[in-house]
Structures are given as C-alpha cells and as structure tokens.
PyMOL Python script that loads the backbone (N, CA, C, O; Angstrom):
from pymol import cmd

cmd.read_pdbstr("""\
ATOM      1  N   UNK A   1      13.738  20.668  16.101  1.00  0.00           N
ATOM      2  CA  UNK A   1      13.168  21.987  16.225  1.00  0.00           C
ATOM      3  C   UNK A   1      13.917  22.779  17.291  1.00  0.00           C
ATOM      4  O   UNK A   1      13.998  22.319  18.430  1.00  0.00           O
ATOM      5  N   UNK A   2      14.494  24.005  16.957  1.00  0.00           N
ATOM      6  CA  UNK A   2      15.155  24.992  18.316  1.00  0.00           C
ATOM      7  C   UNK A   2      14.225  26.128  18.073  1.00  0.00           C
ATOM      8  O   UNK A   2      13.069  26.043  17.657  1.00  0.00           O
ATOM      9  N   UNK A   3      14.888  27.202  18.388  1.00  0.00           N
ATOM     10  CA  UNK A   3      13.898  28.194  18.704  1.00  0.00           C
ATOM     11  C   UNK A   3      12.296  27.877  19.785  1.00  0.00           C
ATOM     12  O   UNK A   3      11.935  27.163  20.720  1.00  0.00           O
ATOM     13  N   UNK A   4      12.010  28.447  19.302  1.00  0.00           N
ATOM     14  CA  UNK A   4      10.313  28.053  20.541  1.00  0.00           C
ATOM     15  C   UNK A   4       9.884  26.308  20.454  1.00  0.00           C
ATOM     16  O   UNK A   4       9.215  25.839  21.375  1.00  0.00           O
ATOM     17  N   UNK A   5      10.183  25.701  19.660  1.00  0.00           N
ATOM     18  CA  UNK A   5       9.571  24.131  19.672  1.00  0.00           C
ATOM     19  C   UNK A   5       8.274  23.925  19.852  1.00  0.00           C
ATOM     20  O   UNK A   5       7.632  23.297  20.695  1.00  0.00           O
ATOM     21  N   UNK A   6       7.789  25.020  18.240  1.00  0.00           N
ATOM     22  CA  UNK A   6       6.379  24.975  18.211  1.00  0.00           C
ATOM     23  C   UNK A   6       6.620  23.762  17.137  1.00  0.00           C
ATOM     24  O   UNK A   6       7.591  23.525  16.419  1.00  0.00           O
ATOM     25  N   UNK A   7       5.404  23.102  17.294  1.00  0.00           N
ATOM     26  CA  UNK A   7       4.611  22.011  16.391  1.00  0.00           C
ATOM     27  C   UNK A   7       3.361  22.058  16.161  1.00  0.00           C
ATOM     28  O   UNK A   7       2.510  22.370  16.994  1.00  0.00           O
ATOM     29  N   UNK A   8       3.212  21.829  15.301  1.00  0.00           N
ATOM     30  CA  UNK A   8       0.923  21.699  14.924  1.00  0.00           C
ATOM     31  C   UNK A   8       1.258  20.049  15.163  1.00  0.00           C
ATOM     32  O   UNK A   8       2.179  19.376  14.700  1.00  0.00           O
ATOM     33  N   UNK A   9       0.314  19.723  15.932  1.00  0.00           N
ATOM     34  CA  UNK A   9       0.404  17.939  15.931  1.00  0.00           C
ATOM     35  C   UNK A   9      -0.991  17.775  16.258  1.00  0.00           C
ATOM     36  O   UNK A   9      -1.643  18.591  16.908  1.00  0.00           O
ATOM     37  N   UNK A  10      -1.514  16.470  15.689  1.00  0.00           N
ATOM     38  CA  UNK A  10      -3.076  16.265  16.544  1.00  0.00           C
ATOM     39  C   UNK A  10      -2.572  14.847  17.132  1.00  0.00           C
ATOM     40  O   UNK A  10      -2.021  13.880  16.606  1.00  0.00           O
ATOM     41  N   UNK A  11      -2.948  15.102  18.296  1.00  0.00           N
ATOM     42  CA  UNK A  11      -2.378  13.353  19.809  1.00  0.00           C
ATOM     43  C   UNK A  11      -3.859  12.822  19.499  1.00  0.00           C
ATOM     44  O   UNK A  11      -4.712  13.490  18.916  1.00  0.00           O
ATOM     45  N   UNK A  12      -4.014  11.651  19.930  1.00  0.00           N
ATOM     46  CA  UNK A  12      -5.099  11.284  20.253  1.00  0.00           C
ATOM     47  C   UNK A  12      -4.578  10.143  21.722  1.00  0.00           C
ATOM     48  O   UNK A  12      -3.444   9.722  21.955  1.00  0.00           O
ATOM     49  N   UNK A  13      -5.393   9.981  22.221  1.00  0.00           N
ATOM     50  CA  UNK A  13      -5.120   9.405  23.585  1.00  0.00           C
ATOM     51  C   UNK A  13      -5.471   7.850  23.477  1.00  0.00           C
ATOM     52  O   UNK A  13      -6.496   7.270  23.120  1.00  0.00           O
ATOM     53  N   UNK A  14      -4.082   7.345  23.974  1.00  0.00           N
ATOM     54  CA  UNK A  14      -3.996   5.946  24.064  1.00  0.00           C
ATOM     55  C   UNK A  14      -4.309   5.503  25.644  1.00  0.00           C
ATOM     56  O   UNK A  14      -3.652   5.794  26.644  1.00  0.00           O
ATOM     57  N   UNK A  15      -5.480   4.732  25.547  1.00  0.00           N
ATOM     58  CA  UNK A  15      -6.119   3.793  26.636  1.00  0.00           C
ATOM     59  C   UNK A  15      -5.294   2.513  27.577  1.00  0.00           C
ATOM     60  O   UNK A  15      -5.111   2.090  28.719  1.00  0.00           O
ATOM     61  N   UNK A  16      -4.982   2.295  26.162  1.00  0.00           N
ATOM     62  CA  UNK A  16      -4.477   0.601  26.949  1.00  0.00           C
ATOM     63  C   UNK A  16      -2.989   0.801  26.281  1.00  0.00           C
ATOM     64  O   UNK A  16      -2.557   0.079  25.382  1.00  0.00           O
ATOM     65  N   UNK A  17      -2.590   1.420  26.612  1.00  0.00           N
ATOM     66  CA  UNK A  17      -0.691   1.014  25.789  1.00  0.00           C
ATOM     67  C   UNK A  17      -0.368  -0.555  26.275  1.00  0.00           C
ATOM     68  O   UNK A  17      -0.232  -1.432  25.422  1.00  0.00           O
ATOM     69  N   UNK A  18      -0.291  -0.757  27.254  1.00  0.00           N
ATOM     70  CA  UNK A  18       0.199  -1.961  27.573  1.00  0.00           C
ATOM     71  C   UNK A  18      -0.197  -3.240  26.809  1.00  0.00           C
ATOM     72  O   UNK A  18       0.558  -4.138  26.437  1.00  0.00           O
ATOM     73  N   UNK A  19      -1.612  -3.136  26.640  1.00  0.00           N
ATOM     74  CA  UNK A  19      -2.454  -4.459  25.627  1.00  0.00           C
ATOM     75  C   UNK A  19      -2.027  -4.199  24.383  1.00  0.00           C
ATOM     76  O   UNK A  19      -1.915  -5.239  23.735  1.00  0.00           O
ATOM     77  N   UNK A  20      -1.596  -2.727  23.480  1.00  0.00           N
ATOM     78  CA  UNK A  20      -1.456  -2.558  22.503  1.00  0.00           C
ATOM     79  C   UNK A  20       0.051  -3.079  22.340  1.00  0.00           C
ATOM     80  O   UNK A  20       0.264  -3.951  21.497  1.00  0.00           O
ATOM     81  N   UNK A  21       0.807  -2.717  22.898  1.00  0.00           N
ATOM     82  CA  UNK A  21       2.124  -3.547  23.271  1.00  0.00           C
ATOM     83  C   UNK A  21       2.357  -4.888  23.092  1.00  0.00           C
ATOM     84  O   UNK A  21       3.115  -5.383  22.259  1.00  0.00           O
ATOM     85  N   UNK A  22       1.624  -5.508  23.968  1.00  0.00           N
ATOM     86  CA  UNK A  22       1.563  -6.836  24.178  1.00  0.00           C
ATOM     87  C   UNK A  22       0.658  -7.782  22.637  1.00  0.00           C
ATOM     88  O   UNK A  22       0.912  -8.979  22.766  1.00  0.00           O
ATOM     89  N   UNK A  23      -0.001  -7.599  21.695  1.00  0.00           N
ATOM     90  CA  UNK A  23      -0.111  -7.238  20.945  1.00  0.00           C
ATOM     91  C   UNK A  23       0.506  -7.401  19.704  1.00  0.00           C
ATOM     92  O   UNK A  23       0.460  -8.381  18.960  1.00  0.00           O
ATOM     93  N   UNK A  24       1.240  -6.061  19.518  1.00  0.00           N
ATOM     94  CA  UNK A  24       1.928  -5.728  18.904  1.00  0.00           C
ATOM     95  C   UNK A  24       3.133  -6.693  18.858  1.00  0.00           C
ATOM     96  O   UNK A  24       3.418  -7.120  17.739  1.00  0.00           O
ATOM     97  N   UNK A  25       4.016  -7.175  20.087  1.00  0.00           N
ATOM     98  CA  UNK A  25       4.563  -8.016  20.314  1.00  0.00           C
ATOM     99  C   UNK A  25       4.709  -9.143  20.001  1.00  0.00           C
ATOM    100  O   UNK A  25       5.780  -9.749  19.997  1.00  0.00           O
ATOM    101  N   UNK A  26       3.332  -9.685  19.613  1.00  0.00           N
ATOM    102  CA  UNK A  26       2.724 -11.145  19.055  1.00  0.00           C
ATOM    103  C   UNK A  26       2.606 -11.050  17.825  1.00  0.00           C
ATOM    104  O   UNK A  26       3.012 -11.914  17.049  1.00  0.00           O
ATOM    105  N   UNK A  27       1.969  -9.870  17.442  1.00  0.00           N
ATOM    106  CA  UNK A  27       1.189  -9.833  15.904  1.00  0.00           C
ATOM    107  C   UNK A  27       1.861  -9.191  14.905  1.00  0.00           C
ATOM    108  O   UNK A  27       1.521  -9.354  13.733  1.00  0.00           O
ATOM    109  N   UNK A  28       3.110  -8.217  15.327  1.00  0.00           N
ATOM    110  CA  UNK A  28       3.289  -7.277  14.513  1.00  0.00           C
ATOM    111  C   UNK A  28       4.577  -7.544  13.735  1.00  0.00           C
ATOM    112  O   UNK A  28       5.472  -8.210  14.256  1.00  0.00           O
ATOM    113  N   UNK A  29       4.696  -7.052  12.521  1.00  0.00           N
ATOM    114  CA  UNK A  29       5.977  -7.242  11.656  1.00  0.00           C
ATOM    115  C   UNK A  29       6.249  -6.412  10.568  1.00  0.00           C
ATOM    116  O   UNK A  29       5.376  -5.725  10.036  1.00  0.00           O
ATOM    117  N   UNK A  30       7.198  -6.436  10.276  1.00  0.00           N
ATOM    118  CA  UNK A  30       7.652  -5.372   9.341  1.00  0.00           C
ATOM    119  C   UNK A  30       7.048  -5.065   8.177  1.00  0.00           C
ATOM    120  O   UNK A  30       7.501  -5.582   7.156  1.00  0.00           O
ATOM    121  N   UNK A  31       5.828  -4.101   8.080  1.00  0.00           N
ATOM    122  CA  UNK A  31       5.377  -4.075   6.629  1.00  0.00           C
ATOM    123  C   UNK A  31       6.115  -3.730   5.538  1.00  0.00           C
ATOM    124  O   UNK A  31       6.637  -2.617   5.592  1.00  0.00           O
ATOM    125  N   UNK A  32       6.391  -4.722   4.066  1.00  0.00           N
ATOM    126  CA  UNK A  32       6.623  -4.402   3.084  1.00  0.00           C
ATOM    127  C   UNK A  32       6.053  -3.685   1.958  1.00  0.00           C
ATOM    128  O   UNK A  32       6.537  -3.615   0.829  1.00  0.00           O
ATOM    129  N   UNK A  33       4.913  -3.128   2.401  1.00  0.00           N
ATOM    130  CA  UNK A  33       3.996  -2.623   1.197  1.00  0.00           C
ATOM    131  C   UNK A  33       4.489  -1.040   1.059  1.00  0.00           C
ATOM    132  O   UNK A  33       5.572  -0.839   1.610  1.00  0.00           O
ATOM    133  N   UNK A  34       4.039  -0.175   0.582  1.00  0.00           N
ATOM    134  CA  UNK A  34       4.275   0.569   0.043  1.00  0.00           C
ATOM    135  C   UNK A  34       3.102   1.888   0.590  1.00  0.00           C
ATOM    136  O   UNK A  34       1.906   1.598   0.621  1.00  0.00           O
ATOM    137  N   UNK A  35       3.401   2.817   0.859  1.00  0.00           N
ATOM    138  CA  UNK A  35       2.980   3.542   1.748  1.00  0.00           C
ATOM    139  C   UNK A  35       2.961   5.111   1.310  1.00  0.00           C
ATOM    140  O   UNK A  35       3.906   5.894   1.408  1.00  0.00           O
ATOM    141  N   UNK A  36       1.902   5.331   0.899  1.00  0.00           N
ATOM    142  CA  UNK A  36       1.869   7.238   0.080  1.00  0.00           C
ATOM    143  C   UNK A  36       2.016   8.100   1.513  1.00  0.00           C
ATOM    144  O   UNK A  36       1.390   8.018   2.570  1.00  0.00           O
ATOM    145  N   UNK A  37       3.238   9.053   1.035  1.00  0.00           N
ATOM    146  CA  UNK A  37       3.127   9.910   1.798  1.00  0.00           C
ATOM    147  C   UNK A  37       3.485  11.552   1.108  1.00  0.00           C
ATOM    148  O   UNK A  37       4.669  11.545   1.445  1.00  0.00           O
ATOM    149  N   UNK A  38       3.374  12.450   0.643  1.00  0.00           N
ATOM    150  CA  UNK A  38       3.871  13.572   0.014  1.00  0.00           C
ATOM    151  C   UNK A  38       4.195  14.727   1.049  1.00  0.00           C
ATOM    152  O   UNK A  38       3.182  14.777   1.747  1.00  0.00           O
ATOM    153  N   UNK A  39       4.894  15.473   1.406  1.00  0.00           N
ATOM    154  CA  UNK A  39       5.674  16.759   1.915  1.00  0.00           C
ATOM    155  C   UNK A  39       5.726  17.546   1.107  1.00  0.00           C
ATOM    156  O   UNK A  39       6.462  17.432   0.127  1.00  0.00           O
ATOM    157  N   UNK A  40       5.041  18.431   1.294  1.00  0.00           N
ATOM    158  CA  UNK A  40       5.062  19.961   0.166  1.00  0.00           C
ATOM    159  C   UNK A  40       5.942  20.735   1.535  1.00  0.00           C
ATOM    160  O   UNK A  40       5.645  20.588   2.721  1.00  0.00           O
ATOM    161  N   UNK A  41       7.256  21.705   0.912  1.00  0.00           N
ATOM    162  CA  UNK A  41       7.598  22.903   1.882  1.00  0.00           C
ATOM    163  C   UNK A  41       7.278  23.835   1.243  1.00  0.00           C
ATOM    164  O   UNK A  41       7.396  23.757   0.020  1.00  0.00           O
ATOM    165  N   UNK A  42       6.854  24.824   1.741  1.00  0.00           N
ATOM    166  CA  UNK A  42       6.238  26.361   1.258  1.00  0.00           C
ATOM    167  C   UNK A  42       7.568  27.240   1.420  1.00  0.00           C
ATOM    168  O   UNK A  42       8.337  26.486   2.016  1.00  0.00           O
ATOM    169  N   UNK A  43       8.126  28.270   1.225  1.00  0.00           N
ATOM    170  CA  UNK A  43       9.226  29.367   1.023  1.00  0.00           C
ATOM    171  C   UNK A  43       8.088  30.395   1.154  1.00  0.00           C
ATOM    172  O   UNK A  43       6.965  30.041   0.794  1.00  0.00           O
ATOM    173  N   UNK A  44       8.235  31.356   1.528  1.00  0.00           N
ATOM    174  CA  UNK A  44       7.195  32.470   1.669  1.00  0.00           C
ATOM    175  C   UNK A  44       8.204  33.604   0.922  1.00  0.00           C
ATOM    176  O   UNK A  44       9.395  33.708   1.217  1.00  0.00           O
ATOM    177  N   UNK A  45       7.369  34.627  -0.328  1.00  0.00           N
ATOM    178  CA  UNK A  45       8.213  35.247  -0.314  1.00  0.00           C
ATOM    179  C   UNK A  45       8.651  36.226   0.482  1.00  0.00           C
ATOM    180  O   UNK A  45       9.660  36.732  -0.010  1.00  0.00           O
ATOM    181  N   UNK A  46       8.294  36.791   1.645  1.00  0.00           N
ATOM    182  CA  UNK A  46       8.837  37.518   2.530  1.00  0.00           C
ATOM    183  C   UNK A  46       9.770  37.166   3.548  1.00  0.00           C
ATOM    184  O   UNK A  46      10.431  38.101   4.000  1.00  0.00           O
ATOM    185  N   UNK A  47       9.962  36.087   3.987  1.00  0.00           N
ATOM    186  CA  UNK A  47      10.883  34.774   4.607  1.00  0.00           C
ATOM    187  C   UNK A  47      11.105  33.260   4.146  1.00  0.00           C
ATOM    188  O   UNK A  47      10.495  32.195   4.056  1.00  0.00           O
ATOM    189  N   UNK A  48      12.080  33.701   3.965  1.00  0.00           N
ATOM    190  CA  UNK A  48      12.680  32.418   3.370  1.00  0.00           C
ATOM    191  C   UNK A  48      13.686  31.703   4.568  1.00  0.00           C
ATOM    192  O   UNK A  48      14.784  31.946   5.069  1.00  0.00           O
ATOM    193  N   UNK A  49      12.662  30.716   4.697  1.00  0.00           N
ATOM    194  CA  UNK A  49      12.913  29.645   5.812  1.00  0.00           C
ATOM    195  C   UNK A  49      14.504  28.987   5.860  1.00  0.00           C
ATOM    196  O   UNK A  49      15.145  28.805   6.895  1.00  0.00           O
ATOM    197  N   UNK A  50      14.922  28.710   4.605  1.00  0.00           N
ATOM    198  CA  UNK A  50      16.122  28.053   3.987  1.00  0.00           C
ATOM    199  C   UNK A  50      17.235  28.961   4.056  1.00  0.00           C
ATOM    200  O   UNK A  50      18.326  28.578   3.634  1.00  0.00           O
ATOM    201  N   UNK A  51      17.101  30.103   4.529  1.00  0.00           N
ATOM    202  CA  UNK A  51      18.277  31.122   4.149  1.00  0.00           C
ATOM    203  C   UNK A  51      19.475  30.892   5.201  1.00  0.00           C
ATOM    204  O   UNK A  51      20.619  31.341   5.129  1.00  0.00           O
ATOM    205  N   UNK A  52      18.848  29.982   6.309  1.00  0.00           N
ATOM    206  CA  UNK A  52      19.516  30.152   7.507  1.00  0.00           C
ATOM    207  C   UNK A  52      20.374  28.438   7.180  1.00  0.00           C
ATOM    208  O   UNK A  52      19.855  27.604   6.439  1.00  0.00           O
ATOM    209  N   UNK A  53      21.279  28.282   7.663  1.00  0.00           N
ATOM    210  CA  UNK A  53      22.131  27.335   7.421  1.00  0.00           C
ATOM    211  C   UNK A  53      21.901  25.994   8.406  1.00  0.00           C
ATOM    212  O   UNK A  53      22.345  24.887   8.100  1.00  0.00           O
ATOM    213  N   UNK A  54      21.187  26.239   9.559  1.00  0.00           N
ATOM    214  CA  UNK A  54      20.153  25.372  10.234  1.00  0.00           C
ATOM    215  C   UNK A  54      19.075  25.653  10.263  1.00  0.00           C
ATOM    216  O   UNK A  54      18.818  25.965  11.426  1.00  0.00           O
ATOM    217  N   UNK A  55      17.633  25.800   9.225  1.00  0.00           N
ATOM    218  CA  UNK A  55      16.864  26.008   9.831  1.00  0.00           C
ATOM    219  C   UNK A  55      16.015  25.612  10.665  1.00  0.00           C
ATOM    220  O   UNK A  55      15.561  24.524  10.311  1.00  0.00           O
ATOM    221  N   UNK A  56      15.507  26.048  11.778  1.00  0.00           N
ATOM    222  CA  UNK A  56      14.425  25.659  12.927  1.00  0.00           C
ATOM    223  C   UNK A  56      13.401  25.764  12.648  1.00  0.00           C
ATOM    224  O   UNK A  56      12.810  24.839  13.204  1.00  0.00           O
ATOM    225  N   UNK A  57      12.502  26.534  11.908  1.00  0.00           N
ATOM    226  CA  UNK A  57      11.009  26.398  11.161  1.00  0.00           C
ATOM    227  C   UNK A  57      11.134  26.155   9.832  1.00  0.00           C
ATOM    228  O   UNK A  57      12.013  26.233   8.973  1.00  0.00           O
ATOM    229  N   UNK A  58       9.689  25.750   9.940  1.00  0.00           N
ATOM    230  CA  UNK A  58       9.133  25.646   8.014  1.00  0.00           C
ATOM    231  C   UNK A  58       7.727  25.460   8.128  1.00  0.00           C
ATOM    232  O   UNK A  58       7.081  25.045   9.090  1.00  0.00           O
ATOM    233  N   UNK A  59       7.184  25.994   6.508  1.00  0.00           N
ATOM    234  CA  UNK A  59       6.157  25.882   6.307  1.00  0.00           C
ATOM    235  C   UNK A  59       5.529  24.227   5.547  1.00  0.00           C
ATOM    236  O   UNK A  59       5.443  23.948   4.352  1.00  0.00           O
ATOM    237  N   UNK A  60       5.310  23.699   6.293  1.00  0.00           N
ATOM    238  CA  UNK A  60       5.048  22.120   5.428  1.00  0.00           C
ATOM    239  C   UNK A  60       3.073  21.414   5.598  1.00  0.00           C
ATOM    240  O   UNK A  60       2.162  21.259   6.411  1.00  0.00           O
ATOM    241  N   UNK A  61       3.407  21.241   4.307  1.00  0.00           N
ATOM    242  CA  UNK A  61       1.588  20.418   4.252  1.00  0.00           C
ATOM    243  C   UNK A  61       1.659  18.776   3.573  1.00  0.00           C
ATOM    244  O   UNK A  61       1.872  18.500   2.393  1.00  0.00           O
ATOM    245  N   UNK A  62       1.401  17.787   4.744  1.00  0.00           N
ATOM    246  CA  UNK A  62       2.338  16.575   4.654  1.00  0.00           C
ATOM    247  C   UNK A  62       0.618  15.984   4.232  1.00  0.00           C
ATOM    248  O   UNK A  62      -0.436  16.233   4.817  1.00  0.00           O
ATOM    249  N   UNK A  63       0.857  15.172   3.055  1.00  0.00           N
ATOM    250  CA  UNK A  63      -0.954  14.108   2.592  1.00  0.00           C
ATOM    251  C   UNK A  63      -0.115  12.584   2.691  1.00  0.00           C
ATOM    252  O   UNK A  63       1.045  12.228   2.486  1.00  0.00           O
ATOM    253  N   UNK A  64      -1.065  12.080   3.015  1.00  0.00           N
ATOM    254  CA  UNK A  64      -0.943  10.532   2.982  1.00  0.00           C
ATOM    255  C   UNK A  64      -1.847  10.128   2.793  1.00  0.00           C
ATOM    256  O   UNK A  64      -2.658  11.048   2.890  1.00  0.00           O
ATOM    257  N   UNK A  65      -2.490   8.951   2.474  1.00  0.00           N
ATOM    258  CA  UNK A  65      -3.543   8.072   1.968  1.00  0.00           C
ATOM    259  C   UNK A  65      -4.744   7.763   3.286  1.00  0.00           C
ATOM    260  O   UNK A  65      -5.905   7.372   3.174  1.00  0.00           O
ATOM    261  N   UNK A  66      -4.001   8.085   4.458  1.00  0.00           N
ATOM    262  CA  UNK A  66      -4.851   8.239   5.386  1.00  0.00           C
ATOM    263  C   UNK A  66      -5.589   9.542   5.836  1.00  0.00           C
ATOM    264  O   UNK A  66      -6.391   9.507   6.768  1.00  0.00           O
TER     265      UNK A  66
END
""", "prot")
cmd.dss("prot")
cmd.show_as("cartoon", "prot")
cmd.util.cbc("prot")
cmd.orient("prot")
C-alpha cells in the first residue's frame, strides 16, 4: 500500500503470545486441507483503480468460510 496506507482491518488482541508460541511450536504443522477463500475487486465506474500501472488502492470484499 503507498499513498496514505489506509486499511479496513479488524485486530483482535492477543493475551498470551508467548504460550500461543510455545504451543504452536509443539503442536503445529502444515495444514494440507483445503481452505475457501474468494476476493471480489470492484472497478468503480467513475475510478478505475487499475488505470494506474502501480496501483495503491482498491475496492475488495474478501469471504471465507470463517
């Protein structure tokens, strides 16, 4: 992202990183399954995001199964 380095994001706040770490460390491994995710980009017709040869914004509405 250039220009302003706006993002829509929702954080949620991690408590224990370290236990989740430690953890993770022990328990965790590479999932093979298969994982829905879809990315719609929007073009507006009054700006067209794509016109620019780097673009820095877009309009996107990302679904996943979660």
């Amino acid at each position: 992202m250039a220009h302003d380095n706006r993002e829509i994001e929702i954080k949620l706040p991690l408590h224990n990183p370290e236990e989740v770490r430690a953890f993770l460390d022990v328990n965790a491994e590479c999932s093979a399954k298969d994982v829905f995710q879809k990315d719609t980009y929007y073009i507006l017709p009054h700006r067209d995001f794509l016109k620019k040869d780097y673009p820095y914004e877009w309009l996107r509405l990302r679904e996943t199964a979660k």
